[in-house]
N, C-alpha and C positions, 0 to 999 in steps of 0.2 A: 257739572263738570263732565258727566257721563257723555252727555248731549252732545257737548264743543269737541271731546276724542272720536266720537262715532260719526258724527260733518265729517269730522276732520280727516278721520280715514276713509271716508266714502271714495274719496279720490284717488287713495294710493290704489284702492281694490280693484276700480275702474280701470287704472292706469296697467296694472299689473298685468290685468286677466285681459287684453286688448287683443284682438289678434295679430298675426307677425303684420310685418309692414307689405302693402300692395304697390304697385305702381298706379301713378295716377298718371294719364295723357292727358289733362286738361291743358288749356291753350297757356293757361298761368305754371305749369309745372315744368321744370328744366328738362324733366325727361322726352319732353312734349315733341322737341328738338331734333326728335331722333332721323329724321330726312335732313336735316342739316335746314330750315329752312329760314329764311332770311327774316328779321321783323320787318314789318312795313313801315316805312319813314316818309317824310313831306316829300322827298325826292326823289321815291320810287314812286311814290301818289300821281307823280307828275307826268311820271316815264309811261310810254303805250307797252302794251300788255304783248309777249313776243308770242306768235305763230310759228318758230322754226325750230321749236323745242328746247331753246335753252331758254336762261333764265339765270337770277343770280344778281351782285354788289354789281355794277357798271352795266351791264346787258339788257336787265327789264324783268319784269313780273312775266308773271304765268298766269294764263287763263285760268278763268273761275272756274272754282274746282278740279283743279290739279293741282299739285304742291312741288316746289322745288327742292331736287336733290343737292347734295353734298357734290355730287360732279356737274354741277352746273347744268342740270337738264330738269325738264317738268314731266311729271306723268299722274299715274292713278296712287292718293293718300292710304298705300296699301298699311303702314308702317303702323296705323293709329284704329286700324280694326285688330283687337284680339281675340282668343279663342278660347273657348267658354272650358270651365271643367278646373277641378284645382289646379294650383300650382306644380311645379317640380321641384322648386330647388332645395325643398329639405331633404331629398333622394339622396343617400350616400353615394359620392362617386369612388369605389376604391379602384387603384389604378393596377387592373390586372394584367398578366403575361408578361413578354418579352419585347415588344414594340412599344418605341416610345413615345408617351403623351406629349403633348405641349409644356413648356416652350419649344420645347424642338420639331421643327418640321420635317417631311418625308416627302423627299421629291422622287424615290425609285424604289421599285420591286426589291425584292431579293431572292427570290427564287427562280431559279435556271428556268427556260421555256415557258415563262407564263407570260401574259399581256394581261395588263386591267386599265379594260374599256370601261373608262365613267361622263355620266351625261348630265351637266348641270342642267339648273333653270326648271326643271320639270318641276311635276306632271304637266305636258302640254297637250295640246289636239293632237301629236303625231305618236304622243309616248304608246299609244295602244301599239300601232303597227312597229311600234320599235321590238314591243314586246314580242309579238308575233315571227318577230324575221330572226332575232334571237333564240329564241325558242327551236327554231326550223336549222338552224345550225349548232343546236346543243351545246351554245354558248351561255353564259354567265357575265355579270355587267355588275356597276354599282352606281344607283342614281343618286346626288346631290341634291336633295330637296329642299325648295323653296315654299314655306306655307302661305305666302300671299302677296304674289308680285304678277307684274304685269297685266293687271287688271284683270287674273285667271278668281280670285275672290279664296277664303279661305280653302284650304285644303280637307278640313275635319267638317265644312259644312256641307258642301256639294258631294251627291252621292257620284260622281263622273269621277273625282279625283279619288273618294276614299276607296272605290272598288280598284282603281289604276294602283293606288299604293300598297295596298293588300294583294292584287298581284304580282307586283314584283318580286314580294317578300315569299308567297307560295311557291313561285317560279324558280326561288332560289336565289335571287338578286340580291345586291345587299345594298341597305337603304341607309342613307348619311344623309347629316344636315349642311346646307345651306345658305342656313339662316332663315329670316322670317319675311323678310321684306327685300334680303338683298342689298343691304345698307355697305359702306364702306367702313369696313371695320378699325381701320386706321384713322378714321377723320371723326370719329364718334366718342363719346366718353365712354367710361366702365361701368357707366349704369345703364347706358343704351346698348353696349354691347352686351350687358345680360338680358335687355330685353329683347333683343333681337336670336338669341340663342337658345332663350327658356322660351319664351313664348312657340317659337318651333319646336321642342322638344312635347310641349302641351298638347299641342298639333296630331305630332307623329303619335302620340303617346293615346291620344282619342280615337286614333285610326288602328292600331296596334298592341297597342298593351303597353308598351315602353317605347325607349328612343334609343337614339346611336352611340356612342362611341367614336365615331368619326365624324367627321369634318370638313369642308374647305370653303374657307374665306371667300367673299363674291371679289371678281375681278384678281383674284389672291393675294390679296391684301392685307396682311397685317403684321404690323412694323416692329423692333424692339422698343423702337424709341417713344412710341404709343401706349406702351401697354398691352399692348393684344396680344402677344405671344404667352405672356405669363396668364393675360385674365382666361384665354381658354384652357390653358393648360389644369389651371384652378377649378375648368368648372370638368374637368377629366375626359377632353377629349384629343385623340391622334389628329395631328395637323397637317390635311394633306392638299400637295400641290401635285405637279407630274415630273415629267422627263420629253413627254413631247406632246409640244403644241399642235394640234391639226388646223389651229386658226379659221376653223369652219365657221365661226362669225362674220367673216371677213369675205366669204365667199359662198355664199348661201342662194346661187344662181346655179342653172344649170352647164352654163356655158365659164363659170369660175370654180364651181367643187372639184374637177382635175386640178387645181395647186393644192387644197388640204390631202388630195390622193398623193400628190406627190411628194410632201414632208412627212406623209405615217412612210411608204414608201422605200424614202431614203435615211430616215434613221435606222428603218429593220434592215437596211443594207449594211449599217453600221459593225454588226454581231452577227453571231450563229444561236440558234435556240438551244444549244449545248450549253452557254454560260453565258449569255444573255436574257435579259427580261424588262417588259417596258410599263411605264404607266402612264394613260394617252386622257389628253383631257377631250372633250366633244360638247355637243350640247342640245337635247332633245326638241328644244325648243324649234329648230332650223329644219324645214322641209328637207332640203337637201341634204344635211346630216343623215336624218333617217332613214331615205328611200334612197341614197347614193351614197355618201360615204359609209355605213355601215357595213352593208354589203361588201363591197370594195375589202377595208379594214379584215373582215372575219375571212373573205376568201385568199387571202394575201396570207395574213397570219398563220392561216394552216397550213398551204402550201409550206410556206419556210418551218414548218414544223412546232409551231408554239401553240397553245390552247391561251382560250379568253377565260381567264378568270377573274373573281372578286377582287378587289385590292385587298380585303383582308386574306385571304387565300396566298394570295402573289407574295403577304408579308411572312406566311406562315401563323398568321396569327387565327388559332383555336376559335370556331363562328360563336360557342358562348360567349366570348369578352366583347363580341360587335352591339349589345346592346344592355340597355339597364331596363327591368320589369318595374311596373308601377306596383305594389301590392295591393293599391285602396281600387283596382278594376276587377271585374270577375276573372278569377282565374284561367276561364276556358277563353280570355280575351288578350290574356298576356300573350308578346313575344315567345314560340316556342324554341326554345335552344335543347340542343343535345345535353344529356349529362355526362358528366365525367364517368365515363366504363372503367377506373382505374380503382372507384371506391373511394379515394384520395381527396383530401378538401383539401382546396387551396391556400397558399400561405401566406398571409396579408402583408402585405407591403408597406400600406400608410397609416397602421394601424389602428384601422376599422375591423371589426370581425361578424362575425355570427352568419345564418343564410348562406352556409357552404364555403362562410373565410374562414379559418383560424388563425390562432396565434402561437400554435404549437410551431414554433421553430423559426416565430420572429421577431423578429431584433427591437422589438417594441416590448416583449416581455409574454408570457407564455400564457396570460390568463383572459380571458376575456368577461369582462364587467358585467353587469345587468343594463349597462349604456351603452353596450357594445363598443368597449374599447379593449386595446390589447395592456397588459402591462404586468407589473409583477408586486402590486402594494397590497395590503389586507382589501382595498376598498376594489382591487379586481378580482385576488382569487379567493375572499370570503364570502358571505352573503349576497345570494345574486349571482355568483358565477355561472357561464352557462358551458357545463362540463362537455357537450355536445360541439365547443367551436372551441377548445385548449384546455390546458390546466386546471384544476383547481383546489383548494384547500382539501388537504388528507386523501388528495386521490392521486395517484401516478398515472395513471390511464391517460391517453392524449385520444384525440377524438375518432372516430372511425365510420361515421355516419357518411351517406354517399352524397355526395356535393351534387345541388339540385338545377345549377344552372343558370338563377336569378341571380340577379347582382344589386339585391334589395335586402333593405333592416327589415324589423318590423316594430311593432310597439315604440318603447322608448327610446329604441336605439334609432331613428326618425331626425336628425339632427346635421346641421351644416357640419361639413367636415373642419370647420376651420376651428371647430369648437368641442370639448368632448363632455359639456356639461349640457344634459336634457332642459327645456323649458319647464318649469314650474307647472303643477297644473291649475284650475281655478279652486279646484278645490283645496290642494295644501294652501293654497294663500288666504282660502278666506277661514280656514283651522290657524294658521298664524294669525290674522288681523286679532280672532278673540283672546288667543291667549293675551297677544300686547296690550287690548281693551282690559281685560281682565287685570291684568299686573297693574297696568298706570291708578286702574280704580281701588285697587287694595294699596297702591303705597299711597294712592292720596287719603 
């Protein structure tokens, strides 16, 4: 009988101690999907393969080795290489400051006299000298980064991009995702759009220490009626669009970049930089953005009296909330953020704590767990409480320790937000399996 129990739990122990679940890109996996691409059927089989870049149900396939998008176009299968190094998504996202995450989006400043110049699609061949001309007018920018589109290849592998994105961050700039392929966040499921947002985050996070806070959708796309507004909001990031288009896609000639000069132009005609403030979308990718309209934009702007700043700046929002630290990287690799000069820890909103949140004075309850939760039961502020982020049994003292700037657990407190119970480890389970072998053998 011993024998039949001991089979017989082999499996559950196996099953138990498994590690979390991965994504798999195989051609068989629904995630696979994630460019939207069509299966092949007897009657595309039949259809000649199109050369004008589209592709799609009615139109035609796409040359060998290129894969069709969600917008009916073919290019390079960016979507199905990913980037090596663990994951993120057990990373706590506590949703810090006064600006608001998703689902709500942010199409404008709020702060008198600031502009925030942002440049999607990067790092590209032009972003160096963007760098450079910013720099020379002691301006400030935030790039939207793409980890693997346009056939530019990962971001965290090529030393060309990881030096580009490590400068912006030294220069001051402040670094937002993207995405990872640039997918249509609207036309995709909620499992691709996490993989299209964690896998950038993996990205940024190989190059940097950690990742953003910010955000905007490619083409800015993502709908209510999709899902995407609440799935990014879930995974804790500000959802940002603009207020004016420079439409520099559209004019990416030297004899067409006077109309994108003329709509940044005529909206800053609009105000005074007394109580005015704008946030201008562009895109690094375009010769002409960076060697003409740039230029243009930063000489204009001052003139009328405004400074380029960050969008986090523009929002007032504090530069420690712009990113979350990995803690399993070397420390001298993480994200550097300022600390709080006030001494003051912050006061947890979604009732996450520890790592410079507490709970002292929120509404989730004053103690903070050994799982890093807030609450007010024997099982937060007894045993395990960690008196250093709220409350705890027999002590009045609230915390006073100086808030360090990370926006990371550590230990057990390592756990999807969605959930305030830790994973089991292998070892409590396989101390459980004996006792249950044990019992079943003494009552038989």
């Amino acid at each position: 009988m011993f024998t039949l129990l001991f089979v017989a739990f082999v499996p559950f122990l196996v099953a138990s101690t498994a590690p979390p679940t991965t994504f798999d890109l195989s051609a068989d996996n629904p995630v696979s999907y994630i460019l939207g691409q069509q299966e092949d059927s007897a009657l595309q089989e039949l259809m000649n393969r199109r050369t004008d870049g589209r592709c799609g149900p009615g139109i035609g396939k796409c040359p060998d080795g290129y894969c069709c998008s969600t917008a009916d176009r073919f290019g390079h299968c960016d979507a199905h290489q990913s980037p090596g190094g663990p994951p993120t998504d057990t990373i706590p996202r506590p949703k810090l400051g006064e600006v608001p995450y998703g689902p709500q989006t942010i199409r404008s400043c709020t702060i008198p006299g600031t502009i925030a110049l942002t440049y999607d699609d990067g790092p590209h061949q032009y972003t160096s000298d963007l760098l450079d001309i910013l720099d020379k007018h002691h301006a400030k920018a935030t790039f939207f980064i793409t980890g693997n589109n346009n056939g530019k290849g990962e971001i965290d592998t090529g030393e060309q991009w990881i030096s580009l994105v490590q400068r912006m961050h030294s220069q001051g700039h402040q670094i937002a995702s993207h995405t990872w392929s640039h997918q249509d966040l609207s036309k995709i499921t909620e499992d691709q759009r996490r993989v299209q947002i964690l896998w950038n985050e993996v990205a940024l996070r190989n190059i940097l220490g950690g990742f953003p806070t910010y955000m905007r959708p490619p083409y800015s796309s993502c709908t209510p009626e999709s899902g995407c507004l609440n799935d990014i909001g879930v995974l804790g990031y500000h959802i940002i669009l603009y207020d004016i288009d420079t439409e520099d896609y559209r004019h990416d000639s030297p004899d067409m970049i006077q109309v994108s000069k003329d709509i940044f132009d005529k909206n800053l005609a609009r105000g005074k930089a007394s109580d005015s403030s704008w946030l201008v979308i562009t895109h690094d990718i375009h010769e002409q953005t960076v060697h003409n309209l740039t230029e243009h934009m930063l000489e204009k702007l001052s003139k009328d009296g405004y400074r380029a700043v960050t969008v986090g700046e523009c929002l007032g929002d504090p530069e420690e909330f712009w990113y979350r630290n990995d803690d399993r990287v070397e420390s001298h690799l993480r994200l550097r953020m300022p600390s709080n000069s006030s001494g003051a820890k912050i006061v947890s909103r979604d009732g996450v704590c520890g790592s410079g949140i507490s709970c002292t004075g929120s509404s989730f309850g004053p103690c903070c767990s050994k799982n890093n939760r807030c609450g007010n039961s024997t099982a937060h502020c007894g045993d395990g409480c960690q008196p250093d982020s709220g409350m705890c049994s027999g002590s009045s003292k609230s915390d006073n320790s100086q808030h360090s700037g990370q926006h990371i657990l550590s230990g057990t407190g390592k756990t999807a937000l969605k959930s305030g119970v830790t994973r089991s480890t292998p070892k409590d389970l396989y101390a459980a399996g004996l006792i249950l072998v044990s019992l079943l053998i003494f009552l038989a």
